[in-house]
C-alpha positions as CSV (number, residue, x, y, z in Angstrom):
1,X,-17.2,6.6,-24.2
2,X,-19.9,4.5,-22.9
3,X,-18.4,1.7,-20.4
4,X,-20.8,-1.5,-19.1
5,X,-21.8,-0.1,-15.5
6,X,-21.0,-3.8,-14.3
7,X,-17.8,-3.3,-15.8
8,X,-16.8,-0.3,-14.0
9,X,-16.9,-1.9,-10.7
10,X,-13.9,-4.2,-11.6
11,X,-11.6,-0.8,-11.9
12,X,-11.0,-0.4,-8.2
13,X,-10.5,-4.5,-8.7
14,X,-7.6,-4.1,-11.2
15,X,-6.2,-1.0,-9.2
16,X,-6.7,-3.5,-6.0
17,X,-4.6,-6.1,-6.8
18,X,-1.6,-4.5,-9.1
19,X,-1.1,-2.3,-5.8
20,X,-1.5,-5.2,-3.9
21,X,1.3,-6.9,-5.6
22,X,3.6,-4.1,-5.5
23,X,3.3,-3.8,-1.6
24,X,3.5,-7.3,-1.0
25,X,6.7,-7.7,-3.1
26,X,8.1,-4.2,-1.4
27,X,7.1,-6.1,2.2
28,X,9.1,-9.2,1.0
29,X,12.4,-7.1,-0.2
30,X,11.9,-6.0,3.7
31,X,11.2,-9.2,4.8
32,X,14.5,-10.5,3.5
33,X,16.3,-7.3,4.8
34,X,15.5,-8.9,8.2
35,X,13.5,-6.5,10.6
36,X,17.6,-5.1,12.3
37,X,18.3,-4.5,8.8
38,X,14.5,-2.2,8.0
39,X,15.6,-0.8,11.6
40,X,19.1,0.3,10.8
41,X,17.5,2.3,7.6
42,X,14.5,3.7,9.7
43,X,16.8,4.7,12.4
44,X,19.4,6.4,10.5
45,X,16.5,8.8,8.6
46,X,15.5,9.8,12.5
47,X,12.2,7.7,12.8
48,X,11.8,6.6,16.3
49,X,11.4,3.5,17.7
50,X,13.0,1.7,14.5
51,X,12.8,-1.7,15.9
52,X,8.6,-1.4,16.2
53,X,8.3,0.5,13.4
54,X,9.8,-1.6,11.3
55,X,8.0,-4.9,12.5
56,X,5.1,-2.5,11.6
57,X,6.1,-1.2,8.3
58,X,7.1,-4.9,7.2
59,X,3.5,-6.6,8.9
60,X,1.6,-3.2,6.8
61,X,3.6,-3.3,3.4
62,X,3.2,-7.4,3.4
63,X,0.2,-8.7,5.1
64,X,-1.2,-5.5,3.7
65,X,-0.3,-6.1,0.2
66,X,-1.7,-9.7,0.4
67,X,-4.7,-8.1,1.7
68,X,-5.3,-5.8,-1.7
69,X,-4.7,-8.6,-3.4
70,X,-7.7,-10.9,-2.2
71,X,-9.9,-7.5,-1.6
72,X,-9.7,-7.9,2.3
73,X,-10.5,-5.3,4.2
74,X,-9.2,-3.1,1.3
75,X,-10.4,0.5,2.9
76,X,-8.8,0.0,6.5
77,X,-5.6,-1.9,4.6
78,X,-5.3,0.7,2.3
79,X,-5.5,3.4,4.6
80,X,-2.4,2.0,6.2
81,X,-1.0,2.1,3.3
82,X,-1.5,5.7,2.4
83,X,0.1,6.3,5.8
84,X,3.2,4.5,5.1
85,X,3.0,6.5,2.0
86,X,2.7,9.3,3.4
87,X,5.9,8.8,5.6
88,X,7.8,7.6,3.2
89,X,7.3,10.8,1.0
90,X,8.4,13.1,4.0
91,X,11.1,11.0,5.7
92,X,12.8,9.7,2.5
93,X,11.6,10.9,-0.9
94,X,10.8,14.2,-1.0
95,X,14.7,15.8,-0.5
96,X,15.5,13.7,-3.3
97,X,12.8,16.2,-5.9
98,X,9.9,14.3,-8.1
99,X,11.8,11.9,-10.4
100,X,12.6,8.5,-9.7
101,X,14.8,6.7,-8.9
102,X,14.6,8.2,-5.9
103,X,12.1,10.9,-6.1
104,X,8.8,10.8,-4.8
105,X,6.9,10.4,-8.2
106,X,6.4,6.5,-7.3
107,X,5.2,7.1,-3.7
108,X,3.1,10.1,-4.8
109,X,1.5,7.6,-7.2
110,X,1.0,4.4,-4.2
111,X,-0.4,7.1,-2.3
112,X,-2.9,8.3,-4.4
113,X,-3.4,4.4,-5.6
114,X,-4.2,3.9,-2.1
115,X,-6.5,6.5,-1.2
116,X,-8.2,6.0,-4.1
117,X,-9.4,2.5,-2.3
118,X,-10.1,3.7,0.5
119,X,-12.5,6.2,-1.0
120,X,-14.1,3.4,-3.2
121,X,-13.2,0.2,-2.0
122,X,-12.4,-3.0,-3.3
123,X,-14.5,-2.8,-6.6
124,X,-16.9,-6.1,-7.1
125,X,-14.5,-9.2,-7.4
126,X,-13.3,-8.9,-3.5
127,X,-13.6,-10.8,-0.1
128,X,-15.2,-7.7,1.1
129,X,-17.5,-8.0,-1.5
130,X,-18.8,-11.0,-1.1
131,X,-18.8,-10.9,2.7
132,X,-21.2,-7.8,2.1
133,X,-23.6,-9.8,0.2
134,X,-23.8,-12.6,2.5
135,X,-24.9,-10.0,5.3
């Protein structure tokens, strides 16, 4: 199938912001969990420091998600992202085998989403697009 090359820059855009919107509504259900309440979950699955990794994972999931969405520094962004990913997969998801609900079949796929942007960015309709043609 023959695609318009201009077209096929605005895949990593689509891929940008759907993710985007899925972490920023993920770092919102956290948001209105209240960082004690994130902190009470992280703690009780043996991460350490729950307090500061919470604030962290709730700023990341968020501000991060917001981020994807306007294409802002979408490969460092999403790098975090994969981390939390990452985490998430080992500390929560994988005991529970591949299928949701609680699998890891939905992380697995975030993750991938993730470093899928950091390997090719923000695609063409991005903040760090256009801040790369100004230079």
């Amino acid at each position: 199938m023959n695609i318009n090359p201009g077209l096929s820059s605005c895949g990593p855009t689509v891929l940008r912001v759907v993710v985007g919107i899925v972490f920023a509504a993920h770092g919102w259900q956290k948001i209105h969990m209240g960082v004690h309440g994130v902190a009470g979950f992280l703690g009780m699955i043996g991460i350490p420091v729950p307090v500061v990794a919470a604030t962290v994972l709730i700023a990341v999931e968020f501000l991060g998600g917001i981020a994807l969405i306007l294409g802002l520094a979408t490969r460092w962004v999403s790098l975090l992202l994969a981390f939390d990913m990452l985490v998430a997969i080992l500390a929560v998801h994988l005991k529970n085998g591949f299928f949701n609900p609680q699998g890891f079949e939905f992380p697995l796929v975030l993750l991938a989403a993730a470093i899928s942007l950091v390997l090719t960015g923000g695609g063409s309709a991005s903040v760090d697009s256009a801040l790369m043609k100004r230079v």
